[in-house]
GULUMNU-400941 format. One record per atom (N, C-alpha, C, O): atom name; residue number from 1; x negated, y, z; residue in three letters. Coordinates in Angstrom, 1 decimal. Example, Ala and Ser with C-alpha at 12.3 -4.5 7.8 and 13.67 -1.06 7.14 Angstrom:
residues 2
NUDREN   atome   num       c1       c2       c3   residu
NUDREN       N     1    -13.2     -5.7      7.8      ALA
NUDREN      CA     1    -12.3     -4.5      7.8      ALA
NUDREN       C     1    -13.2     -3.3      7.8      ALA
NUDREN       O     1    -14.2     -3.3      8.5      ALA
NUDREN       N     2    -12.8     -2.2      7.1      SER
NUDREN      CA     2    -13.7     -1.1      7.1      SER
NUDREN       C     2    -12.9      0.0      7.9      SER
NUDREN       O     2    -13.4      1.1      8.0      SER
end
This chain:
residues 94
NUDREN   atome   num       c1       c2       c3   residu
NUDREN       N     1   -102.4    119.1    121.4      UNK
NUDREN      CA     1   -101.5    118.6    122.5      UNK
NUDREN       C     1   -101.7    117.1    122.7      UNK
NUDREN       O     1   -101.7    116.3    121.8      UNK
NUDREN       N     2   -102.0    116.7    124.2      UNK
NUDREN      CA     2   -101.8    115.1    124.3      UNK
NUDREN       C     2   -101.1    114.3    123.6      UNK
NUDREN       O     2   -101.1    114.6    122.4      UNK
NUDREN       N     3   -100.7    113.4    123.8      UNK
NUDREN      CA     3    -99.8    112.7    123.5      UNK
NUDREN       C     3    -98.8    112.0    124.5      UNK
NUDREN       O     3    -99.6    111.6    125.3      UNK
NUDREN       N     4    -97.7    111.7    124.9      UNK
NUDREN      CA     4    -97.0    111.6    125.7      UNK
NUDREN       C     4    -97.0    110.1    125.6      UNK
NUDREN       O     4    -96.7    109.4    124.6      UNK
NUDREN       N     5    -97.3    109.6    126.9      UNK
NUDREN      CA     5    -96.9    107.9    127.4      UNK
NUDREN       C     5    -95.0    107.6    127.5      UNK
NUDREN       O     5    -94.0    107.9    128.1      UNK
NUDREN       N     6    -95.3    106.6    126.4      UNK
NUDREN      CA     6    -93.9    106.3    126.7      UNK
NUDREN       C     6    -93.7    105.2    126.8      UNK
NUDREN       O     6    -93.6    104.5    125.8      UNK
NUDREN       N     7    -93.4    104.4    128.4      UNK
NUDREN      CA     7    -93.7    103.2    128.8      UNK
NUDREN       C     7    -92.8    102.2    127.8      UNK
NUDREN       O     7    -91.7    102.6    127.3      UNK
NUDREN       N     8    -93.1    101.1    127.5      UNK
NUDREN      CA     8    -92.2    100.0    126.9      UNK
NUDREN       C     8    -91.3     99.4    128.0      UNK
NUDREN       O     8    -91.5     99.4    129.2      UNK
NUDREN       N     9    -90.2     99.1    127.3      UNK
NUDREN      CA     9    -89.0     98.6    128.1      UNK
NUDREN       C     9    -88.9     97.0    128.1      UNK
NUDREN       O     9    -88.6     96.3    127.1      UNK
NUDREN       N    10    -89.2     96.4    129.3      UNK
NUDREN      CA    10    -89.3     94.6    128.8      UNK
NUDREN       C    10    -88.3     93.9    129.8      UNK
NUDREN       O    10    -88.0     93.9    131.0      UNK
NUDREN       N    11    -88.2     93.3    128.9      UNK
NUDREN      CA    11    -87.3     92.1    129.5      UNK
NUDREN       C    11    -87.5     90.9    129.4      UNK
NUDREN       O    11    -88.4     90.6    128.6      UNK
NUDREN       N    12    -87.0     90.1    130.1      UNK
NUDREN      CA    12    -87.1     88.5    130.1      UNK
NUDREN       C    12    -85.8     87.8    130.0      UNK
NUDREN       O    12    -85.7     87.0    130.9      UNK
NUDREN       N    13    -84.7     87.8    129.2      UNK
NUDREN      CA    13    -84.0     87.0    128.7      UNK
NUDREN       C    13    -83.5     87.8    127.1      UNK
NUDREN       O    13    -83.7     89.0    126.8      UNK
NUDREN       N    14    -83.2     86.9    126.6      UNK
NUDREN      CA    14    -82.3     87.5    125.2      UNK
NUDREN       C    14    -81.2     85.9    124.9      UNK
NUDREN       O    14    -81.5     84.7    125.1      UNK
NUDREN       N    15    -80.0     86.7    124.6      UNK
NUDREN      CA    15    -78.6     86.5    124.2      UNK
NUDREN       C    15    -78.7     85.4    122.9      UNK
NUDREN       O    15    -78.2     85.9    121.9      UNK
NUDREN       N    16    -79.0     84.2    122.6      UNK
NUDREN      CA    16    -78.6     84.2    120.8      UNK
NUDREN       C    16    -77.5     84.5    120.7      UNK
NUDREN       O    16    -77.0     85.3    119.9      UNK
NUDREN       N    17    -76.8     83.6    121.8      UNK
NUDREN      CA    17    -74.9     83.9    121.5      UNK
NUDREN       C    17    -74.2     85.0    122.5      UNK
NUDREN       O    17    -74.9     85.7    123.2      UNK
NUDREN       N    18    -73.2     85.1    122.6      UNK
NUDREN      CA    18    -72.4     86.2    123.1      UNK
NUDREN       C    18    -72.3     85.7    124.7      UNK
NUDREN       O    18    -72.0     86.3    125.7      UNK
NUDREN       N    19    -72.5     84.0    124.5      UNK
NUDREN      CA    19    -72.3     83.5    126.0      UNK
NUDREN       C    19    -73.6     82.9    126.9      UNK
NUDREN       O    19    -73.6     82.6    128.1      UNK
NUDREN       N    20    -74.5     82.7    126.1      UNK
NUDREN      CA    20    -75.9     82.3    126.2      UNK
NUDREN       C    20    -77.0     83.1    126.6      UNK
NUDREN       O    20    -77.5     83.9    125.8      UNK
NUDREN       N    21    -77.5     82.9    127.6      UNK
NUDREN      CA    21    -78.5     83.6    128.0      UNK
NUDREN       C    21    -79.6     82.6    128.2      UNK
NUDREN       O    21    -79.4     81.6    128.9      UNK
NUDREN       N    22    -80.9     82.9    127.7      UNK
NUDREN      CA    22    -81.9     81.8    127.8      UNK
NUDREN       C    22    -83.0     82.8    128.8      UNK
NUDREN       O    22    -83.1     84.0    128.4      UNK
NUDREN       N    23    -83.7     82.4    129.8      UNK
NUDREN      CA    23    -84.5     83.0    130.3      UNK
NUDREN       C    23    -86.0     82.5    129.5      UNK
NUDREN       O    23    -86.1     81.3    129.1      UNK
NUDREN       N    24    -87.0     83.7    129.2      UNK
NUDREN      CA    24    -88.4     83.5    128.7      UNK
NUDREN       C    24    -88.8     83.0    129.8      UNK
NUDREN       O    24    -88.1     82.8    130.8      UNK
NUDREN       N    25    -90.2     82.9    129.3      UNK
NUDREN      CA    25    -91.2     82.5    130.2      UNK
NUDREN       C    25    -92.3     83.9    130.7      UNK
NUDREN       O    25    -93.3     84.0    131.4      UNK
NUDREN       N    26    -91.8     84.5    130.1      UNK
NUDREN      CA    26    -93.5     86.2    130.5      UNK
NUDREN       C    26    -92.0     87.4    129.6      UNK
NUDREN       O    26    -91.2     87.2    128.7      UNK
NUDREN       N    27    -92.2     88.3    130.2      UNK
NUDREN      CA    27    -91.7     89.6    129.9      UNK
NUDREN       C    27    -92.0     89.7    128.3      UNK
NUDREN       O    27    -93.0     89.3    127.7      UNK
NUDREN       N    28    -91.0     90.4    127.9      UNK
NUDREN      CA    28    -91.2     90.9    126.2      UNK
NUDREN       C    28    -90.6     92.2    126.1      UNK
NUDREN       O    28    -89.6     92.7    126.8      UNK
NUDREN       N    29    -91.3     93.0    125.0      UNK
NUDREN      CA    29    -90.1     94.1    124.7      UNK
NUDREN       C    29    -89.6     93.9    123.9      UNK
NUDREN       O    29    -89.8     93.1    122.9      UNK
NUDREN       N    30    -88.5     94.9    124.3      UNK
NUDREN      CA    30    -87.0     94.7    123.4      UNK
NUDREN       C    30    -86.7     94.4    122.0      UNK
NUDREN       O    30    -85.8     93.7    121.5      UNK
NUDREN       N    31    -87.8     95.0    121.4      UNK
NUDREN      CA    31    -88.1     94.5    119.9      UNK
NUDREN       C    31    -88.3     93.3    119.7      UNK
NUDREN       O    31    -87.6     92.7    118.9      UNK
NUDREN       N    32    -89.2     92.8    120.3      UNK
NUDREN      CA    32    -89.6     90.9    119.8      UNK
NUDREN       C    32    -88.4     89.7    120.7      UNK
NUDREN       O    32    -88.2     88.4    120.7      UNK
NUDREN       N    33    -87.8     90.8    121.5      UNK
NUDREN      CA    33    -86.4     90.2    122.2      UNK
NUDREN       C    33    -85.5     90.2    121.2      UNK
NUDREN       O    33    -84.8     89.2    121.0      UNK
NUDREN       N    34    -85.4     91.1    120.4      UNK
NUDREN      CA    34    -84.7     91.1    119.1      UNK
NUDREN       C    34    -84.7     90.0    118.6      UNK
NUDREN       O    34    -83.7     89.2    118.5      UNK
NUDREN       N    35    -86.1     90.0    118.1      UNK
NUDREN      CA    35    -86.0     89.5    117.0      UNK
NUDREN       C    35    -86.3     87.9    117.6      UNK
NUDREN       O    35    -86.7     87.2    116.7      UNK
NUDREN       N    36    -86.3     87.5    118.4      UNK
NUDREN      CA    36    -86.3     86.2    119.4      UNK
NUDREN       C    36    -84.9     85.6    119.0      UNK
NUDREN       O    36    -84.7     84.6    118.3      UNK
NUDREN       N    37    -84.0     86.6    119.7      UNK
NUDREN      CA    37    -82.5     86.2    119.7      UNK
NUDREN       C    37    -82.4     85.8    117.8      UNK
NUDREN       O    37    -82.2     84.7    117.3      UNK
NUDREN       N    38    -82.6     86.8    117.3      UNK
NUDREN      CA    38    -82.2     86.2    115.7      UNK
NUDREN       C    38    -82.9     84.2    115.1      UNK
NUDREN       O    38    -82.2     83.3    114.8      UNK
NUDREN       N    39    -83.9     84.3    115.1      UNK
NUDREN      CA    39    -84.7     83.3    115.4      UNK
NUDREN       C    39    -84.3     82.2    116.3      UNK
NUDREN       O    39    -84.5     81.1    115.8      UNK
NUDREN       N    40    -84.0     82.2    117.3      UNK
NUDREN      CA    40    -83.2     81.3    118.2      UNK
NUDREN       C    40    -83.4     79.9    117.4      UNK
NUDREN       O    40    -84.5     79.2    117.2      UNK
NUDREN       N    41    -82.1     79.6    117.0      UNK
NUDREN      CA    41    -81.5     78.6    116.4      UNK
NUDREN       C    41    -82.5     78.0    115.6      UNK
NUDREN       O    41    -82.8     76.8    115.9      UNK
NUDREN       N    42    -83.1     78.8    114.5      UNK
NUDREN      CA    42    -83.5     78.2    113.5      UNK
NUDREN       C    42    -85.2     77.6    114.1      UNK
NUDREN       O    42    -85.3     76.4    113.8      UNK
NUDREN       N    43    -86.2     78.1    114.9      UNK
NUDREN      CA    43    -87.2     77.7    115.7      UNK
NUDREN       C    43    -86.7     76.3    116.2      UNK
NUDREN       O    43    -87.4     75.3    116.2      UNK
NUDREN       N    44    -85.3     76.3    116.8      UNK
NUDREN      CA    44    -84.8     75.1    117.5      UNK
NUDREN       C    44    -84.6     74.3    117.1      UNK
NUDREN       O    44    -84.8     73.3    117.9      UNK
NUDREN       N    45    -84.1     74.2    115.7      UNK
NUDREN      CA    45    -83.5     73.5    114.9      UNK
NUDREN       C    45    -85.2     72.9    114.2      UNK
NUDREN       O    45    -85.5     71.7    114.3      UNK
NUDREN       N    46    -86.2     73.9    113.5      UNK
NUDREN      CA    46    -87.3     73.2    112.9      UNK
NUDREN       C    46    -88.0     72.6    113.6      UNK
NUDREN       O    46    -88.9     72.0    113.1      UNK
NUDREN       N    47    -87.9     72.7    115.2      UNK
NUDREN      CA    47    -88.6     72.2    116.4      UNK
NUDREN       C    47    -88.0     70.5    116.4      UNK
NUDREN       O    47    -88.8     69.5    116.5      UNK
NUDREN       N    48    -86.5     70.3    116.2      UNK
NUDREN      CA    48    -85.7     68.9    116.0      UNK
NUDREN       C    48    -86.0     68.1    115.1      UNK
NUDREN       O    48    -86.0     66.9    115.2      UNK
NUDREN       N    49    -86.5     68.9    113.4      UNK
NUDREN      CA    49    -86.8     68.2    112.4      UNK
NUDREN       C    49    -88.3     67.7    112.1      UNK
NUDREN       O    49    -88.7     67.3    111.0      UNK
NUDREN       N    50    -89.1     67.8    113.4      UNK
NUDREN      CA    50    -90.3     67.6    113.7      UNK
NUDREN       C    50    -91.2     68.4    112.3      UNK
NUDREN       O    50    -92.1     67.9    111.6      UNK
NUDREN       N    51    -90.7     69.2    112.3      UNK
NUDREN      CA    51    -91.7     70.4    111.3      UNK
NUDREN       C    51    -92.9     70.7    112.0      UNK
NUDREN       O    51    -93.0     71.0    113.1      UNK
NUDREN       N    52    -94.2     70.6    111.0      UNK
NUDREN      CA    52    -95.4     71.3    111.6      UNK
NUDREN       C    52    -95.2     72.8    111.9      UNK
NUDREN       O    52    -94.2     73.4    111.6      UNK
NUDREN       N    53    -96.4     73.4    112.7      UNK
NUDREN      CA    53    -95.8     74.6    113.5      UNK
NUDREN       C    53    -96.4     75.7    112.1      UNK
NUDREN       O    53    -96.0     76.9    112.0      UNK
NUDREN       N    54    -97.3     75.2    111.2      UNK
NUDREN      CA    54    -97.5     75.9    109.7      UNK
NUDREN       C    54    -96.0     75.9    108.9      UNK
NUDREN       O    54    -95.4     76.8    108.3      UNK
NUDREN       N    55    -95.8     74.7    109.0      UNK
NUDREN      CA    55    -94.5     74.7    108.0      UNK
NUDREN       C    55    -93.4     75.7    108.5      UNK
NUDREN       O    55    -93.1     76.7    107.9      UNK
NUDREN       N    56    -92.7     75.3    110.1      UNK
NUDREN      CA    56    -92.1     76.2    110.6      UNK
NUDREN       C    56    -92.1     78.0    110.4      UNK
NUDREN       O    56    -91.2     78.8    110.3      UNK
NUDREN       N    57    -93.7     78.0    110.4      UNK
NUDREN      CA    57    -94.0     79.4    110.2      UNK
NUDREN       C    57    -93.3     79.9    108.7      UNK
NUDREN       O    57    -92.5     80.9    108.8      UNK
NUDREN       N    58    -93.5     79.3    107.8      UNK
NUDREN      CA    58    -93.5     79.7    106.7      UNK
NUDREN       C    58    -91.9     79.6    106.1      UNK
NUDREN       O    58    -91.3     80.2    105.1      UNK
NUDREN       N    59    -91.5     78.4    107.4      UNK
NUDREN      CA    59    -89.8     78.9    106.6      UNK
NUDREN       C    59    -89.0     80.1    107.4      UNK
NUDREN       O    59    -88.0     80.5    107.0      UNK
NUDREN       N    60    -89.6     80.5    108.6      UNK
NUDREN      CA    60    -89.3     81.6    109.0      UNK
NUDREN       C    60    -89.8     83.2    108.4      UNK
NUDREN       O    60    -89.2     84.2    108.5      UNK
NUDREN       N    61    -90.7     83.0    107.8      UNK
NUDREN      CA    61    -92.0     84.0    106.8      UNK
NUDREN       C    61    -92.6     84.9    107.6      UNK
NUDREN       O    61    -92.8     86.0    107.2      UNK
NUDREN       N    62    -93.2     84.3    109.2      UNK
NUDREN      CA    62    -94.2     84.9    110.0      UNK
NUDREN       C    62    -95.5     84.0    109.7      UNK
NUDREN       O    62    -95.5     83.0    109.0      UNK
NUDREN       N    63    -96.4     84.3    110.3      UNK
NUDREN      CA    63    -98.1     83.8    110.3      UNK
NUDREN       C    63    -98.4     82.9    111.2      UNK
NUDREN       O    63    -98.5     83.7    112.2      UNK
NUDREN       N    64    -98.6     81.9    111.6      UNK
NUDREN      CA    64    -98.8     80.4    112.3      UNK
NUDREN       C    64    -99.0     80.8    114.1      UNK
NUDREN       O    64    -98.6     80.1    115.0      UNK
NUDREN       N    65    -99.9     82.2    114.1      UNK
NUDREN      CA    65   -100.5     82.4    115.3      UNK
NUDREN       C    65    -99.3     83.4    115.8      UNK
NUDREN       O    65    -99.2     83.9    117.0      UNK
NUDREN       N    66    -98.5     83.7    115.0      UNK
NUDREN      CA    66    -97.3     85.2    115.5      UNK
NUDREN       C    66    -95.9     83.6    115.8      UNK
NUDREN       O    66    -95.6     83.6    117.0      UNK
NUDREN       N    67    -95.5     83.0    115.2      UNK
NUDREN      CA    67    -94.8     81.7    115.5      UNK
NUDREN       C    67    -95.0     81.2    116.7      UNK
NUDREN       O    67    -94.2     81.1    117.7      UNK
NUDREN       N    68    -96.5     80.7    116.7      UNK
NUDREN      CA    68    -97.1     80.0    118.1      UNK
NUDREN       C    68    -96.6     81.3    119.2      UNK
NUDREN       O    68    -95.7     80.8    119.9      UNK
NUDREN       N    69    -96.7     82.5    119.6      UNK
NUDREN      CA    69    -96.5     83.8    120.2      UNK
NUDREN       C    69    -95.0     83.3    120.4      UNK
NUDREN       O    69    -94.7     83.2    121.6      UNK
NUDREN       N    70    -93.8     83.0    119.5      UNK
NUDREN      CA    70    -92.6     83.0    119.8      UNK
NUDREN       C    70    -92.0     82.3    120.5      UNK
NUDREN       O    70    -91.0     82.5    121.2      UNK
NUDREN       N    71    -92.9     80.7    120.1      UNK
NUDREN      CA    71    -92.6     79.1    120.8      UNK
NUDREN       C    71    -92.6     79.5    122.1      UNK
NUDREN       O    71    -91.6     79.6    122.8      UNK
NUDREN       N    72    -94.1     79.9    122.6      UNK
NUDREN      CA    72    -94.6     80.5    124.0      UNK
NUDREN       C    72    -93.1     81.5    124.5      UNK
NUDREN       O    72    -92.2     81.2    125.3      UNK
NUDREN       N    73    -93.4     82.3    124.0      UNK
NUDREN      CA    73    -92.5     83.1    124.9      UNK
NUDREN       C    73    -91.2     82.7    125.2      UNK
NUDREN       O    73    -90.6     83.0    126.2      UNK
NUDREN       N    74    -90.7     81.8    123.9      UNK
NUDREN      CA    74    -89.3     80.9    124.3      UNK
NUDREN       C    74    -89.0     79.7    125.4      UNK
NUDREN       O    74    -88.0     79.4    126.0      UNK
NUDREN       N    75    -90.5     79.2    125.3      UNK
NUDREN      CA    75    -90.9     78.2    126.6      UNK
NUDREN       C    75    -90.1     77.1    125.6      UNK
NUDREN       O    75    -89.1     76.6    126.0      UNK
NUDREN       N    76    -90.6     76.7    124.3      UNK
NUDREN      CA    76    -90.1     75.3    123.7      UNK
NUDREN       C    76    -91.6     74.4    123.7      UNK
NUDREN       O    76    -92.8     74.8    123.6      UNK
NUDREN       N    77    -91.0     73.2    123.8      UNK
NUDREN      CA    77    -92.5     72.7    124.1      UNK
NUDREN       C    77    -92.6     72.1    122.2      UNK
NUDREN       O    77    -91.8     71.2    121.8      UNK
NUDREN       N    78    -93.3     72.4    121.5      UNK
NUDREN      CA    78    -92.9     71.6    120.1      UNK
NUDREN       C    78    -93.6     70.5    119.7      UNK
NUDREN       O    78    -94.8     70.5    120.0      UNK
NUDREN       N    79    -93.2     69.5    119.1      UNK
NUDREN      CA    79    -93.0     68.1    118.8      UNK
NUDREN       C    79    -94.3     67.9    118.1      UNK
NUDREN       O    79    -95.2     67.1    118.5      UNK
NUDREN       N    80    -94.2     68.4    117.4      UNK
NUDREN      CA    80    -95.3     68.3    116.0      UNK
NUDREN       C    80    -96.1     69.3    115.7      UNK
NUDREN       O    80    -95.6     70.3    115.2      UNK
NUDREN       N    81    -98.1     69.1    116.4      UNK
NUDREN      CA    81    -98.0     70.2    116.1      UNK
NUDREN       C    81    -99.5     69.4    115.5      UNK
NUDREN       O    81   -100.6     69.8    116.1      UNK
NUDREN       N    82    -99.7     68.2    114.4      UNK
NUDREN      CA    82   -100.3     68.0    113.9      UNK
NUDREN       C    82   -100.4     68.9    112.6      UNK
NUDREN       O    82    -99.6     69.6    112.0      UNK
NUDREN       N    83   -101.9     68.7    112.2      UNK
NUDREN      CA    83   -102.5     70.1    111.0      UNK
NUDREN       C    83   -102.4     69.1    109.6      UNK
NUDREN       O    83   -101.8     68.1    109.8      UNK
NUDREN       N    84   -102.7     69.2    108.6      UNK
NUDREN      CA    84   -103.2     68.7    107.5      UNK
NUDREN       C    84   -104.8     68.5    107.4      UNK
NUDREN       O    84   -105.4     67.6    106.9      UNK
NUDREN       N    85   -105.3     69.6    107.9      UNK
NUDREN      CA    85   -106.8     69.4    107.4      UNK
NUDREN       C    85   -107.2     68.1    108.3      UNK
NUDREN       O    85   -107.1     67.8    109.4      UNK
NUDREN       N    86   -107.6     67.6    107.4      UNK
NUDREN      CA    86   -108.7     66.1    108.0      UNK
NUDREN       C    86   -109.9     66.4    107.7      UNK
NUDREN       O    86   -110.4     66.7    106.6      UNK
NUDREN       N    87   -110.7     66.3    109.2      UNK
NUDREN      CA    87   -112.1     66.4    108.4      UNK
NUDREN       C    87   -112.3     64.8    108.7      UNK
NUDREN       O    87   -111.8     63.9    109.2      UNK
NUDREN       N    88   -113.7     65.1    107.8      UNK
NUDREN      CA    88   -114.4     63.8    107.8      UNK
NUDREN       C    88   -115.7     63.4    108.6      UNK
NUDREN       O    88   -116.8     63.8    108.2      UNK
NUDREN       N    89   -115.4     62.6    109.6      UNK
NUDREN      CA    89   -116.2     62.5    110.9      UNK
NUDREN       C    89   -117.9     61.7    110.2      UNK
NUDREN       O    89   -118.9     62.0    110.9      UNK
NUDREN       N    90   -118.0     61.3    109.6      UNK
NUDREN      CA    90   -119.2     61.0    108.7      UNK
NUDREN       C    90   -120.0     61.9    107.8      UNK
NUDREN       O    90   -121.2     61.6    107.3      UNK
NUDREN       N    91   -118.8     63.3    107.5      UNK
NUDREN      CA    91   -120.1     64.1    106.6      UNK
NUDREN       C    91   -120.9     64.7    106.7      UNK
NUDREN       O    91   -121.3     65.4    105.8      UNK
NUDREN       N    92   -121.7     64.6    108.2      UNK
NUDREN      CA    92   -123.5     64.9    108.5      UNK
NUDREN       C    92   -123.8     63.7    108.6      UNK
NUDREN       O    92   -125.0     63.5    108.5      UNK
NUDREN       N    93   -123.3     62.9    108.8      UNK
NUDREN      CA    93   -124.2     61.3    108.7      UNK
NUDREN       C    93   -125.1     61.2    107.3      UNK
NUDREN       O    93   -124.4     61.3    106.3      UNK
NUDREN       N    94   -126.3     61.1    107.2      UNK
NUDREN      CA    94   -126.8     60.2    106.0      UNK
NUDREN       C    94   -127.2     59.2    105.9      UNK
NUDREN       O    94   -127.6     58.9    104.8      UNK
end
């Protein structure tokens, strides 16, 4: 037997608070609207304490490029989004 299409349901706002409605920037489904609204605050808040967007990642305990995914879709613009790696612009020079 086929398998049956079962379209995703998307939206473009989620609730953090009971009175708050933030509009996204691109349609989401309801799942990562979920889990958007839960996150809210604390993205907002690590966005204020000029946290790198690795560090942020990791105090939420998602992966840097699924984080970056949430910023976007929240439409925050973030502060800090210097790396640690330094390279060194001289190490093919001889």
């Amino acid at each position: 037997m086929p398998q049956r299409y079962t379209p995703k349901i998307m939206t473009n706002t989620i609730t953090p608070k009971p009175d708050t409605t933030w509009l996204l920037t691109r349609p989401v489904t309801l799942s990562l609207a979920r889990r958007l609204e839960g996150n809210f605050y604390q993205i907002a808040a690590l966005n204020e304490a000029s946290k790198t967007l690795q560090d942020a990642a990791d105090a939420i305990g998602i992966n840097k490029p699924t984080f970056i995914n949430y910023v976007s879709a929240i439409g925050i613009k973030w502060s800090n989004k210097k790396t640690y790696a330094k390279r060194n612009p001289n190490r093919f020079n001889a």
